[in-house]
Backbone of each chain as nested JSON, in Angstrom:
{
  "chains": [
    {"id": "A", "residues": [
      {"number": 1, "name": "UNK", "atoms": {"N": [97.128, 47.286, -43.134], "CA": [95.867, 48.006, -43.023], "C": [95.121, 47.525, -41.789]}},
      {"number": 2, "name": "UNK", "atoms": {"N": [94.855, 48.596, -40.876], "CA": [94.166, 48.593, -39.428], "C": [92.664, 47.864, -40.038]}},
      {"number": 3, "name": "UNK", "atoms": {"N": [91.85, 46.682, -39.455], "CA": [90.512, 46.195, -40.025], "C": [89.883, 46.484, -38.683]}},
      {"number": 4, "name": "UNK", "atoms": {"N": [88.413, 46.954, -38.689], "CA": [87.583, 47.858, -38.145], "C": [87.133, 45.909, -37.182]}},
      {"number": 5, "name": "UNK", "atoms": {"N": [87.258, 46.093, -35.48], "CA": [86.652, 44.952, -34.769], "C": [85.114, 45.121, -34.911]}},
      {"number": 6, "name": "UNK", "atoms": {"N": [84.489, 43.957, -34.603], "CA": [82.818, 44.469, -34.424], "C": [82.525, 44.983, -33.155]}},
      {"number": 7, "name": "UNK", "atoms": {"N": [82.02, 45.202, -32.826], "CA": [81.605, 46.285, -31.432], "C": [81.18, 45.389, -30.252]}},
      {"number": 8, "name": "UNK", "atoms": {"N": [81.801, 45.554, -29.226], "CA": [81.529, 44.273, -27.687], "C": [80.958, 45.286, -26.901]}},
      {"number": 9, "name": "UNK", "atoms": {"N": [80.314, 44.393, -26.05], "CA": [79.94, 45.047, -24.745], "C": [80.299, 45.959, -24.032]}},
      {"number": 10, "name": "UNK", "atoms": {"N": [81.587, 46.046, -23.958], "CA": [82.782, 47.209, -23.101], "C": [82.585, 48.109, -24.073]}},
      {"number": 11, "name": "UNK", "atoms": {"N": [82.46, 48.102, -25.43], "CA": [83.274, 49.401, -26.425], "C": [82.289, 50.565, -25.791]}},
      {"number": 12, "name": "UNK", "atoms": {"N": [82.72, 52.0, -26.052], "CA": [82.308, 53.172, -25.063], "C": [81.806, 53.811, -26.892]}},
      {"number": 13, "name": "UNK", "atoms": {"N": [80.61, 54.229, -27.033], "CA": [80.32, 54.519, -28.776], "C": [79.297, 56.001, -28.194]}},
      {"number": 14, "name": "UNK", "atoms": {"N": [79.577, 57.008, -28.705], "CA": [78.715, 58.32, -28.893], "C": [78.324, 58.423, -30.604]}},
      {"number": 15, "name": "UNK", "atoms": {"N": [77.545, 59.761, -30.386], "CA": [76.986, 59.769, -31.372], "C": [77.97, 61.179, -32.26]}},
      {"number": 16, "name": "UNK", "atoms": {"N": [78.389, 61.025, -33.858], "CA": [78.91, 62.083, -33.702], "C": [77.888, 63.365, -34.209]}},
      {"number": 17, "name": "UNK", "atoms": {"N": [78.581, 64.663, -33.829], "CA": [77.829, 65.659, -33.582], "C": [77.629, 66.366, -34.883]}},
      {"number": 18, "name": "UNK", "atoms": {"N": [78.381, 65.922, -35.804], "CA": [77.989, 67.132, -37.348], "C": [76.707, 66.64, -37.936]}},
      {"number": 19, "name": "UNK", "atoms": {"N": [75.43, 67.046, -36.881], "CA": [74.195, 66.216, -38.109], "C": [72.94, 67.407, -37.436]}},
      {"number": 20, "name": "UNK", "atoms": {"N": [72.513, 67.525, -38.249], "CA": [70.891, 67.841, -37.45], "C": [70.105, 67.279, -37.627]}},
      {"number": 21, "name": "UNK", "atoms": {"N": [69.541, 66.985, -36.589], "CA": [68.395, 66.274, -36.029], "C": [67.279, 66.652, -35.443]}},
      {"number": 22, "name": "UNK", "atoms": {"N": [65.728, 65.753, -36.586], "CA": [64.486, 66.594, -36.053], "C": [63.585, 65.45, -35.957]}},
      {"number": 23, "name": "UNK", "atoms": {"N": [62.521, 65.535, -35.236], "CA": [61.809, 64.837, -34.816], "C": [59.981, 64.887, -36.1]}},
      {"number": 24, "name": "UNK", "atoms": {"N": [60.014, 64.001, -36.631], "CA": [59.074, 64.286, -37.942], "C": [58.25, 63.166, -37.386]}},
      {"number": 25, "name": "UNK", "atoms": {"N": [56.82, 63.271, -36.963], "CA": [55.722, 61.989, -36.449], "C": [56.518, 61.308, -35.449]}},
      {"number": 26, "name": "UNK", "atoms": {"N": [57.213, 61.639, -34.537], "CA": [57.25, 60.385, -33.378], "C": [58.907, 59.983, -33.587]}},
      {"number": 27, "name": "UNK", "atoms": {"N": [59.164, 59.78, -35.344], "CA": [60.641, 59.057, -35.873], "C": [61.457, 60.212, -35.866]}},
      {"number": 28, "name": "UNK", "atoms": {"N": [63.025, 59.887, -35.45], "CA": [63.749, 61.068, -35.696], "C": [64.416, 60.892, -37.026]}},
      {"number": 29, "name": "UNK", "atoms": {"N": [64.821, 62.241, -37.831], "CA": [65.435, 61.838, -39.128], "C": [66.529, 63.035, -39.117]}},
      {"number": 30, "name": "UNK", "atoms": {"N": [67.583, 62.742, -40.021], "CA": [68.942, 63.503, -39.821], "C": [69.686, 63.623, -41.129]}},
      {"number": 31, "name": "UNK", "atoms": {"N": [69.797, 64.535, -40.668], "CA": [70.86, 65.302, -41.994], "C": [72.279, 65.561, -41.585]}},
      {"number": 32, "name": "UNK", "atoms": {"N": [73.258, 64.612, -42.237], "CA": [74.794, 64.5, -42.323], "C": [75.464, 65.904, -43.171]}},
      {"number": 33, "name": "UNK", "atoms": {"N": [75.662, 66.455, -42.354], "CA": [76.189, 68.22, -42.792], "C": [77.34, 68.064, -43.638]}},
      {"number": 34, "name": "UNK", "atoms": {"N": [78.239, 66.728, -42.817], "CA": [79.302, 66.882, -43.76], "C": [79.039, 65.939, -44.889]}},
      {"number": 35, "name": "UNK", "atoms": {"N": [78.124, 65.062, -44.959], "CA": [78.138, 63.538, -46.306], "C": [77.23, 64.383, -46.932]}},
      {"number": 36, "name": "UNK", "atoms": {"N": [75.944, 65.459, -46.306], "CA": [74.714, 65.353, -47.358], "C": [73.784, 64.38, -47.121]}},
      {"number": 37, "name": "UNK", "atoms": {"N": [74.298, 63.487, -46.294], "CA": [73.125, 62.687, -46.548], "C": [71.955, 62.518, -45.498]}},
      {"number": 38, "name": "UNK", "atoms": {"N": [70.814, 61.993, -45.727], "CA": [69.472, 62.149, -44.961], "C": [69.393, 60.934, -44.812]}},
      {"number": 39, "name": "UNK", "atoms": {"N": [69.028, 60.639, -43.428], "CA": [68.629, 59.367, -42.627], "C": [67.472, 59.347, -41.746]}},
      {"number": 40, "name": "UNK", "atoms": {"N": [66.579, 58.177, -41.91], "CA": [65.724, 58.253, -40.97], "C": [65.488, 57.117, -39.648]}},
      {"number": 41, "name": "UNK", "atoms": {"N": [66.383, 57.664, -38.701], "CA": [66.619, 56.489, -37.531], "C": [65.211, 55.515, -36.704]}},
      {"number": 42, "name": "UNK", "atoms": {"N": [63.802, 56.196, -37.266], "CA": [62.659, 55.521, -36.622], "C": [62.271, 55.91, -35.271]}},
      {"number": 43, "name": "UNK", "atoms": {"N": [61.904, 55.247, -34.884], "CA": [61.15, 55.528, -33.337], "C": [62.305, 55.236, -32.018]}},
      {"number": 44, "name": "UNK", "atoms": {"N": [62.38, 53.532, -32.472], "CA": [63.21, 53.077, -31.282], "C": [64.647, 53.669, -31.54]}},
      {"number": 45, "name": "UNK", "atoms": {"N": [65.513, 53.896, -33.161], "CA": [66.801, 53.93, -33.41], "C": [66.604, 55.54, -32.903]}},
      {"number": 46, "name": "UNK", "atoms": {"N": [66.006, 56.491, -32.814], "CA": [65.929, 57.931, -32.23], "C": [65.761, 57.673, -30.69]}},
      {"number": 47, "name": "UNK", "atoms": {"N": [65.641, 56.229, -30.167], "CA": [65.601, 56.571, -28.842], "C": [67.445, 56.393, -28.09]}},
      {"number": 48, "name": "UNK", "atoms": {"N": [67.543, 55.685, -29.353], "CA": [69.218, 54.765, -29.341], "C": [69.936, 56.354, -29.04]}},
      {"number": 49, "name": "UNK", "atoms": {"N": [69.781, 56.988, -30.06], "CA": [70.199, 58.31, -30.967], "C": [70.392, 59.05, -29.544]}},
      {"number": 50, "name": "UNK", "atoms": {"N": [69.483, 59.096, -29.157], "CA": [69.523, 59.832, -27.298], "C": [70.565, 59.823, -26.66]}},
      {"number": 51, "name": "UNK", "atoms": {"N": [70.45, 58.249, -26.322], "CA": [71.077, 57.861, -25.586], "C": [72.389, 57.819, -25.438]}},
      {"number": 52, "name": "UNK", "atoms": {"N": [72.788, 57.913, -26.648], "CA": [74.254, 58.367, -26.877], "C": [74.54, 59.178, -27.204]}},
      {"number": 53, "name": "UNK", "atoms": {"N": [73.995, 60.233, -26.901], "CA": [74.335, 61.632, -27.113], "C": [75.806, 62.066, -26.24]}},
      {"number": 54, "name": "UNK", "atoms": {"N": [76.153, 61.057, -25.181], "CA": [77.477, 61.043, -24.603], "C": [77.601, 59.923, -24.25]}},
      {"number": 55, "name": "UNK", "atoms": {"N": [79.042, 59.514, -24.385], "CA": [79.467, 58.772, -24.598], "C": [79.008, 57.639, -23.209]}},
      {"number": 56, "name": "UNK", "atoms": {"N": [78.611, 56.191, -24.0], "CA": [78.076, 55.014, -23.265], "C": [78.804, 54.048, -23.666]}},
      {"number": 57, "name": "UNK", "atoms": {"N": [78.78, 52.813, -22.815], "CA": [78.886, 51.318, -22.958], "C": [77.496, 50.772, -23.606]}},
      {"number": 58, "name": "UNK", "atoms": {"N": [78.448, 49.972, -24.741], "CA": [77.391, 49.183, -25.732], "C": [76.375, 48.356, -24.375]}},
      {"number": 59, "name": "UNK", "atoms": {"N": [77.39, 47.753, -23.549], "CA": [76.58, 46.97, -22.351], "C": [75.358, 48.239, -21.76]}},
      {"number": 60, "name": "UNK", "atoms": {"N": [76.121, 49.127, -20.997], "CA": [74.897, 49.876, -20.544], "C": [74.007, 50.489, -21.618]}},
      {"number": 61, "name": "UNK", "atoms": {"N": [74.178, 50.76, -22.185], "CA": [73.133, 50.86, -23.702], "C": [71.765, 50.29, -23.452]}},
      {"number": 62, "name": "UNK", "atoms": {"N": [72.03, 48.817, -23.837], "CA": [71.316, 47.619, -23.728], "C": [70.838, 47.549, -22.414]}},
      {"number": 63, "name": "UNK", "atoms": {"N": [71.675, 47.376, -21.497], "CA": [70.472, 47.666, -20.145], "C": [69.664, 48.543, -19.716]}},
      {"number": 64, "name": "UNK", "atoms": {"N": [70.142, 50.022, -20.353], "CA": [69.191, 51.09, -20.509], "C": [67.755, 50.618, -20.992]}},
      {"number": 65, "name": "UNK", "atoms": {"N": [67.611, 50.098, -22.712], "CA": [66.659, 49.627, -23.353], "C": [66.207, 48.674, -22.509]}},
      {"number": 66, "name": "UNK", "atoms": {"N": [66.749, 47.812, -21.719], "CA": [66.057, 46.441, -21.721], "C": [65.092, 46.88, -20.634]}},
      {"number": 67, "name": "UNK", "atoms": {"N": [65.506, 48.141, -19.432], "CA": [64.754, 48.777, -18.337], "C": [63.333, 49.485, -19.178]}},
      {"number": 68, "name": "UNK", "atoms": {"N": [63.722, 49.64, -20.355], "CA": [62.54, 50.891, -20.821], "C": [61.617, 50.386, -21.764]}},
      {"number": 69, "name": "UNK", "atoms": {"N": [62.165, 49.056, -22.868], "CA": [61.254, 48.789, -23.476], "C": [61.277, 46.813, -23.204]}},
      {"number": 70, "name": "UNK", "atoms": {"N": [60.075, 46.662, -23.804], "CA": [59.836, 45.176, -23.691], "C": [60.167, 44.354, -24.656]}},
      {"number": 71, "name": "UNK", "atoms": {"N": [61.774, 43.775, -24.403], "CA": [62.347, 43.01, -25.172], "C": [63.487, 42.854, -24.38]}},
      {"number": 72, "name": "UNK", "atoms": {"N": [63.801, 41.17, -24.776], "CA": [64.594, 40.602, -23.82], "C": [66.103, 40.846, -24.036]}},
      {"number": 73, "name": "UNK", "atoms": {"N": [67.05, 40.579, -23.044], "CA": [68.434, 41.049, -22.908], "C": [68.961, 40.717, -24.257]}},
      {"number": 74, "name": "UNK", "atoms": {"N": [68.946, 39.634, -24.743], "CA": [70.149, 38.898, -25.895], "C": [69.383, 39.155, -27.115]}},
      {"number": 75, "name": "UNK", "atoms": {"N": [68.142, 39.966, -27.494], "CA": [67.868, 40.411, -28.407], "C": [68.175, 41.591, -28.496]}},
      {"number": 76, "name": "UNK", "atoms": {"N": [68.039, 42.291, -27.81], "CA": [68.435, 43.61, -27.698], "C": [69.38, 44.146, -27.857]}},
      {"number": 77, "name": "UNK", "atoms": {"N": [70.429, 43.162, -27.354], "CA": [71.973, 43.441, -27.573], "C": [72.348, 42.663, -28.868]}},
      {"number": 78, "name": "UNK", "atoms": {"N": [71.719, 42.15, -29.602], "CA": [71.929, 41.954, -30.869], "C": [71.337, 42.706, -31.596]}},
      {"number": 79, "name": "UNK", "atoms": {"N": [70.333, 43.267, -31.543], "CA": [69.384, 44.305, -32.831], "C": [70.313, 45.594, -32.831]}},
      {"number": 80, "name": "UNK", "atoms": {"N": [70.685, 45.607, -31.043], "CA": [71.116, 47.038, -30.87], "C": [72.638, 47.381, -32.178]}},
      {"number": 81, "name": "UNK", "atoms": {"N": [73.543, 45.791, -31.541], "CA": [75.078, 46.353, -32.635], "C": [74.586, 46.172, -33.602]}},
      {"number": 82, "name": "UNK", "atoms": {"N": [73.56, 45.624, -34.226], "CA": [73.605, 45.459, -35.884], "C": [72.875, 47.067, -36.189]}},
      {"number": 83, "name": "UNK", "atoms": {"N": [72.284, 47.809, -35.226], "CA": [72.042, 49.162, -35.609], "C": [73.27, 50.14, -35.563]}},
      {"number": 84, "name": "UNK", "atoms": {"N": [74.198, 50.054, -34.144], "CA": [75.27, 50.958, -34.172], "C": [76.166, 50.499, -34.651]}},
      {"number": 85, "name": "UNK", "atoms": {"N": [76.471, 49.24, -35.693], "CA": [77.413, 49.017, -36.985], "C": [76.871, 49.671, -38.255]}},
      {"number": 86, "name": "UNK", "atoms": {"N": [75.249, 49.698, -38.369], "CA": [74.859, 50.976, -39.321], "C": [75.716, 51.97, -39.079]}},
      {"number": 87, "name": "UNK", "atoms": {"N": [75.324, 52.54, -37.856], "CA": [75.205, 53.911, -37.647], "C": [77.255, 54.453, -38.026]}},
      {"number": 88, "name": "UNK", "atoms": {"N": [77.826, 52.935, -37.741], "CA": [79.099, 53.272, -37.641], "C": [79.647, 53.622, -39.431]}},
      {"number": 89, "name": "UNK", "atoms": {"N": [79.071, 52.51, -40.116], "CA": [79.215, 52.098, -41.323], "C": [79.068, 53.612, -41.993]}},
      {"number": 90, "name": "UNK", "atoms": {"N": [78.165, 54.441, -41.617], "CA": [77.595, 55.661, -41.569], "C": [78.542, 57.238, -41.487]}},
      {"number": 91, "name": "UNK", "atoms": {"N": [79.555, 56.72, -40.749], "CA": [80.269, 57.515, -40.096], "C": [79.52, 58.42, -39.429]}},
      {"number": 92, "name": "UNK", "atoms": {"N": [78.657, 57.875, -38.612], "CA": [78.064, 58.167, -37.555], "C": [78.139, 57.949, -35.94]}},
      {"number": 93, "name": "UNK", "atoms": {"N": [79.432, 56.777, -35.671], "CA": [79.537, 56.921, -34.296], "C": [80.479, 56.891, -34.242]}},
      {"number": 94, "name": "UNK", "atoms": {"N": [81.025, 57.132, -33.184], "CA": [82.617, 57.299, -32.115], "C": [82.202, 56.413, -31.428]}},
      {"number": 95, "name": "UNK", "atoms": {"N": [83.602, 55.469, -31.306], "CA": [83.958, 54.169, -30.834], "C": [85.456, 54.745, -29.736]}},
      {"number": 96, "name": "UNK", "atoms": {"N": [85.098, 54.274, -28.386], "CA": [86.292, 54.556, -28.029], "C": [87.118, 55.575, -27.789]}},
      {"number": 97, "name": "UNK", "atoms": {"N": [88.387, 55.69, -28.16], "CA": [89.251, 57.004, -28.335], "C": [88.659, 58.295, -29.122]}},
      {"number": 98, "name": "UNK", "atoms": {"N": [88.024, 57.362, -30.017], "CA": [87.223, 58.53, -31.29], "C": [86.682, 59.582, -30.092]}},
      {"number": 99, "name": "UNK", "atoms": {"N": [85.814, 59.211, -29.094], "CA": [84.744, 59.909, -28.39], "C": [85.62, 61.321, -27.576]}},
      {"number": 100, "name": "UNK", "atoms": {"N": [87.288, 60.901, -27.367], "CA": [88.768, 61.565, -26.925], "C": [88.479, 62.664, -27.602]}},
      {"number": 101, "name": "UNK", "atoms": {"N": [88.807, 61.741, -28.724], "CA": [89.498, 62.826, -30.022], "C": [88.625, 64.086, -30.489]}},
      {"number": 102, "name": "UNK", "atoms": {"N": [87.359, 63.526, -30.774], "CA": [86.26, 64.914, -30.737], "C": [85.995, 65.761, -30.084]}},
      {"number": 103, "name": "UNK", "atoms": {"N": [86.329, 65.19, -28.465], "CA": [85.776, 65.844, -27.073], "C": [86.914, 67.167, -27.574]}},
      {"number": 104, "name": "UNK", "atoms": {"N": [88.596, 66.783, -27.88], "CA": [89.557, 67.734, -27.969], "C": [89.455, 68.478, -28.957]}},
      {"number": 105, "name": "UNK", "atoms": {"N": [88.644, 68.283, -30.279], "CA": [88.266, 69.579, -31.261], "C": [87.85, 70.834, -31.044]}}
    ]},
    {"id": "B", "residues": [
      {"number": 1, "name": "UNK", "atoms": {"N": [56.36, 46.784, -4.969], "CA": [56.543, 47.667, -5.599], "C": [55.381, 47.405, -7.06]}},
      {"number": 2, "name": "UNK", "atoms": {"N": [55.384, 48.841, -8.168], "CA": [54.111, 48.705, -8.733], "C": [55.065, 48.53, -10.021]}},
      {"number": 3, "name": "UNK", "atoms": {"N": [54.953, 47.185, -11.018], "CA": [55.995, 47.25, -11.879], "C": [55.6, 48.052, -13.112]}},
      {"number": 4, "name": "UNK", "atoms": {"N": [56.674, 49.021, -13.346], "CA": [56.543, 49.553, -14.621], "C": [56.142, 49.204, -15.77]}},
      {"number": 5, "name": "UNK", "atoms": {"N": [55.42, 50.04, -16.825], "CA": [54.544, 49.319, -18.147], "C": [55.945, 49.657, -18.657]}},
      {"number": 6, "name": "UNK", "atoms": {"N": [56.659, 48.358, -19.853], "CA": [57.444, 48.687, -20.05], "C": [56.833, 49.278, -22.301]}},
      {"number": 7, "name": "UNK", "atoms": {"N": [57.821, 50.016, -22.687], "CA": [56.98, 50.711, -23.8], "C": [57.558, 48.902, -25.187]}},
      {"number": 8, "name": "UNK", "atoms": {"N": [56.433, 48.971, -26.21], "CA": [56.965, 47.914, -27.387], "C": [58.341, 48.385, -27.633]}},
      {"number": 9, "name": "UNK", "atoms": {"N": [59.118, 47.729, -28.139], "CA": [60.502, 47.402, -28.739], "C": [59.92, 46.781, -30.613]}},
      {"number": 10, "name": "UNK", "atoms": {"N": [60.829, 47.404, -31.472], "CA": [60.69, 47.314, -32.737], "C": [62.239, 47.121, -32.635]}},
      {"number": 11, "name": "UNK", "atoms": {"N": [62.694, 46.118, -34.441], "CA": [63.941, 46.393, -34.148], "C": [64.54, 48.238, -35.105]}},
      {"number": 12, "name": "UNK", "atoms": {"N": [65.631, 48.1, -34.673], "CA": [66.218, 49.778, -34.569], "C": [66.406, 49.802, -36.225]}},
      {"number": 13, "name": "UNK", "atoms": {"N": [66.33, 50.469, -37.462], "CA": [66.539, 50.12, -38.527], "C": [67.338, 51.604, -38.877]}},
      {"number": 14, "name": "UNK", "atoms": {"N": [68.585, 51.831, -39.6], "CA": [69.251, 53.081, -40.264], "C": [68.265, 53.058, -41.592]}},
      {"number": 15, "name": "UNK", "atoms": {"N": [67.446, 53.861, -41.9], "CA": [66.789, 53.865, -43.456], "C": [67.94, 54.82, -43.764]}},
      {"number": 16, "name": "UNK", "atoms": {"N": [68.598, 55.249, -44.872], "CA": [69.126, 55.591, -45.83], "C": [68.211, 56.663, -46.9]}},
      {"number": 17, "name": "UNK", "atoms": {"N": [67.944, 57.818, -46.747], "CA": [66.875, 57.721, -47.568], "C": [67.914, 58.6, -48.465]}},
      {"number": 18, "name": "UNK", "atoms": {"N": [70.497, 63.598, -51.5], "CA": [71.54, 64.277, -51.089], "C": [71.068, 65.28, -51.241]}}
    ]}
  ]
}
């Protein structure tokens, strides 16, 4: 049995596309078309949500944020994977090849 | 150069809320 790595700097992670997404007070919140289920990503995790709308480096990710909001490099890149291991946990992101494999659907 | 206001940082949280 293949065991899922935790997510590094290099890994390339999008967001996947079966959800709709709306903007309610400022926070974005989302509905999983195929689970059913409703999530509410917040302020900063809807800015994450953006940003990977095509496919990025966990590294450039984090340097994106670290240019836009005020918080330092090695926090950021820690708050950030413990959010896109949610989001993954979620079956919410493409890691990698995944980002391939969808592009070819 | 005029340095940018940069915006607060919260951390990123998945709420869970069928």
């Amino acid at each position: 049995m293949m065991s899922i790595m935790p997510l590094t700097l290099t890994d390339v992670v999008s967001s996947c596309k079966q959800n709709i997404v709306s903007d309610m007070g400022g926070e974005k919140v989302m509905l999983n078309v195929k689970s059913g289920n409703y999530y509410n990503l917040g302020q900063i995790g809807g800015r994450i949500w953006d940003c990977i709308h095509d496919p990025v480096s966990v590294g450039a990710l984090v340097d994106r944020l670290t240019e836009e909001f005020d918080v330092d490099d090695s926090a950021c890149a820690e708050q950030v994977f413990s959010f896109l291991e949610q989001l993954r946990g979620e079956g919410l992101l493409l890691v990698n090849e995944e980002n391939k494999n969808a592009a070819n659907v | 150069m005029e340095k940018q206001t940069k915006k607060s940082w919260q951390q990123p949280q998945l709420e869970v809320l069928n």
